[in-house]
C-alpha positions in Angstrom: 0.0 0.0 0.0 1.4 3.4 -1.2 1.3 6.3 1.0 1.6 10.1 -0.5 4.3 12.3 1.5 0.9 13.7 3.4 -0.9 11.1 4.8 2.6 9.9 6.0 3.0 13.0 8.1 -0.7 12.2 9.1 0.7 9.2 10.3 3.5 10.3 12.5 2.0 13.2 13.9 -0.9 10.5 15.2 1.7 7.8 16.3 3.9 10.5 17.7 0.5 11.9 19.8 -0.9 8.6 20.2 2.3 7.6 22.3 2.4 10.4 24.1 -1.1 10.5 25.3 -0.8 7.2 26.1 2.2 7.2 29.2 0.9 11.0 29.9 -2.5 8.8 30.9 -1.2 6.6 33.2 1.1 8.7 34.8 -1.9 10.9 35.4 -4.1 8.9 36.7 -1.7 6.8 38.9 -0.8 10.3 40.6 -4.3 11.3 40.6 -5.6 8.2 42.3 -2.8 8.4 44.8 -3.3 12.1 45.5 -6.9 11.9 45.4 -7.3 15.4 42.9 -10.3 15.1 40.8 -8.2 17.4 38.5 -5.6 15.3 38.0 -8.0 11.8 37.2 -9.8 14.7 34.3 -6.8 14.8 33.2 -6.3 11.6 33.0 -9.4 11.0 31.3 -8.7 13.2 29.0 -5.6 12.0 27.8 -7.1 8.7 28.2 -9.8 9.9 25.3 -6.9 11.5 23.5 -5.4 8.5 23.4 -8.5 6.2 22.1 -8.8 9.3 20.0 -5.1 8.9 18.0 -5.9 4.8 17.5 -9.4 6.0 16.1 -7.4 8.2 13.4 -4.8 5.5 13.0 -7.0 3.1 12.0 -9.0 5.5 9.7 -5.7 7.1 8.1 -4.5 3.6 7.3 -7.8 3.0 5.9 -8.9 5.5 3.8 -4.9 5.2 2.0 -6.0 2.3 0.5 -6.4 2.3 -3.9 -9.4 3.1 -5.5 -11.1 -0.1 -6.7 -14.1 -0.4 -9.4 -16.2 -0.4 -6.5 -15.0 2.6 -5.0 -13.6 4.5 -7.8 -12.6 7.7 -6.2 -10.4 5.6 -3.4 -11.7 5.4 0.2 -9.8 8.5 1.6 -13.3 9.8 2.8 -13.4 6.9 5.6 -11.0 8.8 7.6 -13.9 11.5 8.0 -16.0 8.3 9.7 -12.8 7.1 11.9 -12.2 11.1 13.1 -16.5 11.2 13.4 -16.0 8.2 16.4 -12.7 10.1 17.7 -14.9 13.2 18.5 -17.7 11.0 20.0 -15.2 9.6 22.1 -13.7 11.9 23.2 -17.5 13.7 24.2 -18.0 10.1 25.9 -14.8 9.2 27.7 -13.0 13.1 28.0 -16.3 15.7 28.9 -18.6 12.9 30.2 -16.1 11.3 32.9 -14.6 14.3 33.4 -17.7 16.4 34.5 -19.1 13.2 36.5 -15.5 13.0 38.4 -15.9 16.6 39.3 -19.5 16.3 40.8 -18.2 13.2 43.0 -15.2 15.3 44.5 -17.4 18.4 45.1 -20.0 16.2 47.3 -17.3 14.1 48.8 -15.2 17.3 49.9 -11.9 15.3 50.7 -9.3 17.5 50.0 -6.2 16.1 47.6 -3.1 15.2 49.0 1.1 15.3 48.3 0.1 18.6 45.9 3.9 18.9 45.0 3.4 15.1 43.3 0.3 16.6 41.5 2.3 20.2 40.5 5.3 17.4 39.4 3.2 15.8 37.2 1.5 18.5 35.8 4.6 20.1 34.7 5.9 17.1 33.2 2.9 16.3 30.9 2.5 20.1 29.8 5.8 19.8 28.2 5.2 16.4 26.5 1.2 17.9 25.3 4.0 20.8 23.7 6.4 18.3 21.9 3.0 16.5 20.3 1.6 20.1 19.7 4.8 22.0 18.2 4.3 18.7 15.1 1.0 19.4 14.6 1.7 23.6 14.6 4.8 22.5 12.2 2.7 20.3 10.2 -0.3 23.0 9.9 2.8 25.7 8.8 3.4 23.4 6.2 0.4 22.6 4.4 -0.6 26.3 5.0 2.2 27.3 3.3 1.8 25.1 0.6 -2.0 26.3 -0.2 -0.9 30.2 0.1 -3.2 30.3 3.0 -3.3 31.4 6.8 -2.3 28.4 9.0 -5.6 29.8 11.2 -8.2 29.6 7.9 -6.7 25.9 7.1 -7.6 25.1 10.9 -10.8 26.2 10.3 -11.5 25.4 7.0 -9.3 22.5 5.9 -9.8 19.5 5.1 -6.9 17.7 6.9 -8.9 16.3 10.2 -6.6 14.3 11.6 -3.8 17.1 12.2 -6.9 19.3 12.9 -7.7 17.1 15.3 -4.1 16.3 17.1 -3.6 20.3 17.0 -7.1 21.0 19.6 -6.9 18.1 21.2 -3.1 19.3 22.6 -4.1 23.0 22.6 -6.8 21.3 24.9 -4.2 19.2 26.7 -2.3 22.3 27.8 -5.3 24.6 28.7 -6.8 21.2 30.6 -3.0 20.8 32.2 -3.4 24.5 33.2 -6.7 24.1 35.1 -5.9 21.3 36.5 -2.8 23.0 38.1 -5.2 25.9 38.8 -7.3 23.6 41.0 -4.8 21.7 43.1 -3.3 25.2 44.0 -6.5 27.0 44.8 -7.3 23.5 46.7 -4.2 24.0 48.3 -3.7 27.6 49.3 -7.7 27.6 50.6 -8.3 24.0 52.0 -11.4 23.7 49.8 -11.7 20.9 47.7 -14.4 22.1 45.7 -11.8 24.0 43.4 -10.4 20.7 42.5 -14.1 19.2 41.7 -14.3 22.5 39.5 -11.4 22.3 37.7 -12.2 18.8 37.1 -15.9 19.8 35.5 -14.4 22.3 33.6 -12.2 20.5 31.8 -14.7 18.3 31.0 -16.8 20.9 29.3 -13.2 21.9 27.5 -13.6 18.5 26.1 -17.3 18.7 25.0 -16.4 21.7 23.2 -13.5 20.3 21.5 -15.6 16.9 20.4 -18.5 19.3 19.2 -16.6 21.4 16.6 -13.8 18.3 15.6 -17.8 16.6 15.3 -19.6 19.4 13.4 -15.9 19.8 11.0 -16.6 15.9 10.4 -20.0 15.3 9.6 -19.7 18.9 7.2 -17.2 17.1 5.2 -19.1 13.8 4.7 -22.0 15.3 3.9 -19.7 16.8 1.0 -18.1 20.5 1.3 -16.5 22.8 -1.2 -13.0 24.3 -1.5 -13.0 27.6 0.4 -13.9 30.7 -1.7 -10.5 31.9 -1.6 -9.3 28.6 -3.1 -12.5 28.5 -5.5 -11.2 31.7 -6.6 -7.7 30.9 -7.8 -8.9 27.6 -9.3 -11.4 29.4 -11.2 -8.0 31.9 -11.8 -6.1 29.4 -13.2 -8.8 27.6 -15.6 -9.4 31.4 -17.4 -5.6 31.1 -17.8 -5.7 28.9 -20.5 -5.1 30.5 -23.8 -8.0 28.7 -25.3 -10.6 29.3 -22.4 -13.0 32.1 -23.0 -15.2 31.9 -19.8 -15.7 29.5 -16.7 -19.7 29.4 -16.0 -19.9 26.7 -13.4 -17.4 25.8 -11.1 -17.8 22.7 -8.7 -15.0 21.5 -6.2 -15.4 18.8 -3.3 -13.5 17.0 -0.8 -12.8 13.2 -1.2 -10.9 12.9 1.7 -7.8 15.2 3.4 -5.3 14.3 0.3 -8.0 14.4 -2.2 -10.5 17.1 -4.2 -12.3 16.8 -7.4 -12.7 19.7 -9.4 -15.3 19.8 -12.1 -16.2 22.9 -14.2 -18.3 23.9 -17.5 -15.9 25.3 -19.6 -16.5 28.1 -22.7 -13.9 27.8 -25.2 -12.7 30.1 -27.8 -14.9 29.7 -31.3 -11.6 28.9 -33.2 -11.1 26.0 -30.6 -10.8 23.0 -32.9 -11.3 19.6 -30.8 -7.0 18.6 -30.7 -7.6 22.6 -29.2 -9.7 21.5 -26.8 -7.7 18.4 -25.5 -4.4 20.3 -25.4 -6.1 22.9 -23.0 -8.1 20.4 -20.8 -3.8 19.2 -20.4 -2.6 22.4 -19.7 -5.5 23.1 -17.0 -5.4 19.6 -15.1 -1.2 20.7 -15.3 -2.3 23.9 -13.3 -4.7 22.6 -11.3 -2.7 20.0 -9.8 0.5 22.7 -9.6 -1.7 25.1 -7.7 -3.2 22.4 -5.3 -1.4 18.8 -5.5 -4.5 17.7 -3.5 -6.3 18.4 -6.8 -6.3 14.5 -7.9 -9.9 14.8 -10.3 -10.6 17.1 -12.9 -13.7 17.1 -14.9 -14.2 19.5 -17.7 -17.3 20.0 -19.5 -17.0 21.9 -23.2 -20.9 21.8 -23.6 -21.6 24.6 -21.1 -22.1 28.0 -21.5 -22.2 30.5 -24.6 -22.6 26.8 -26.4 -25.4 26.1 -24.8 -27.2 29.3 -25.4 -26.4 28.8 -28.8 -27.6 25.5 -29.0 -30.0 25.1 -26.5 -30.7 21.9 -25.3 -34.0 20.1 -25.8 -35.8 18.4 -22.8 -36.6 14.8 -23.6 -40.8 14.6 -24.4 -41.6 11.6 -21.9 -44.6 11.1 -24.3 -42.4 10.1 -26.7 -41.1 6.4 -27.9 -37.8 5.7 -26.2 -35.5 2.7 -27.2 -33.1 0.9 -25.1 -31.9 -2.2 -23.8 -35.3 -3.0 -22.7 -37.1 -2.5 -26.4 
């Protein structure tokens, strides 16, 4: 199975977060069970959900790299979407839900946490392992914005790449999460009252909710089938009327296959002296730009028929009161 040069990033920046989640967990929540902070088993949760999370986008990364078959003509790169839809649901599940629950419990049990310097230890520790994950997925981000001509803050909002979306705010959660956590155990600590700790604990729980909802929303957007950004429509569109032999673009359609992956199909106007070896040599040159401009750009679908030819030569609706003939006499 071939992999292109960005869903092997994918990869590593998953493994490489997957890993770390994963000893960040248990550390937390061997502290947090021994310290009794309600902050510190959220946290544990959390990166317990982070964690489930990475295996989740593992699984559909490896997945949707598989080759298009006859069945699936346009490859399977839109499974990741599904994978990275149950990563956000478990994260709502296992992160928010356990989370808020773990709080509630420590604020009616009022037993104050214990051996705070182990918890402040710990803390400290995992922020700078959430960073390492977190400075991959920034670098990553940088990259790919780069490589579009775009804001690395509109392709976090707008792309198409969920699983480094979803590494990058689930370790920008980490951190904040990490913070109020800290936040609770000291307040706990400097005041005797434990209900700081149960806080902390619910809040990062609703952190969590937050972060599942829009990684959810971003998902199910995408496999309900979203456009290239405007921006990007724009320069497409830019590129197409580029052509020597292209006289107008009157429909333009773009979609997401999958992060690696958009189709681009437009109705094309051509030039009147456009003879048909015209006509193939351009539909060349503008899948060249195309995939220049965006190497994401894998489809490209060009339709001649549109347009001033189609005003000129209107087409006919088929009469359904009239005879048809086919396969079926």
């Amino acid at each position: 199975m071939s992999e292109s040069p960005e869903s092997g990033g994918n990869l590593r920046t998953v493994i490489l977060a997957g890993v770390v989640n994963l000893g960040v967990a248990a550390t937390k929540g061997l502290v947090g069970f021994v310290t009794g902070s309600a902050a510190l088993l959220a946290e544990a949760m959390h990166s317990l959900a982070d964690t489930t999370t990475e295996v989740l986008l593992f699984v559909g990364l490896r997945r949707g790299a598989r080759p298009p078959t006859e069945q699936r003509p346009f490859g399977h790169d839109r499974e990741t979407y599904v994978w990275a839809l149950l990563a956000a649901v478990a994260t709502f599940l296992i992160g928010g839900g356990l989370s808020i629950d773990e709080g509630v419990e420590a604020i009616r049990s009022s037993e104050r946490p214990q051996q705070p310097l182990l918890a402040y230890l710990v803390i400290l520790v995992a922020a700078v392992l959430e960073s390492i994950s977190l400075a991959r997925s920034v670098r990553q981000i940088r990259a790919r914005a780069r490589r579009f001509v775009v804001r690395p803050l509109l392709l976090v909002r707008y792309g198409s790449d969920t699983p480094t979306k979803a590494v990058f705010f689930e370790d920008s959660a980490a951190l904040v999460g990490l913070a109020l956590a800290g936040a609770g155990v000291g307040l706990t600590d400097l005041t005797g009252n434990p209900i700081w700790d149960g806080l902390a604990s619910i809040t990062i729980g609703l952190l969590l909710i937050f972060v599942a909802a829009v990684l959810g929303y971003s998902n199910i957007t995408l496999l309900i089938g979203r456009a290239v950004p405007e921006r990007g429509r724009a320069r497409i569109r830019h590129e197409l009327l580029a052509v020597p032999a292209v006289e107008q673009v009157h429909q333009l359609l773009t979609l997401y296959l999958g992060p690696n992956t958009i189709l681009v199909a437009a109705k094309i106007d051509f030039v009147s002296t456009a003879s048909s070896t015209d006509v193939e040599v351009a539909a060349d040159e503008a899948e060249w730009r195309l995939v220049a401009l965006f190497p994401t750009i894998r489809y490209v679908f060009l339709d001649p028929t549109g347009g001033g030819g189609s005003e000129a030569y209107p087409r006919r609706r088929p009469d359904p009161t009239e005879p048809r003939y086919g396969a079926g006499g």
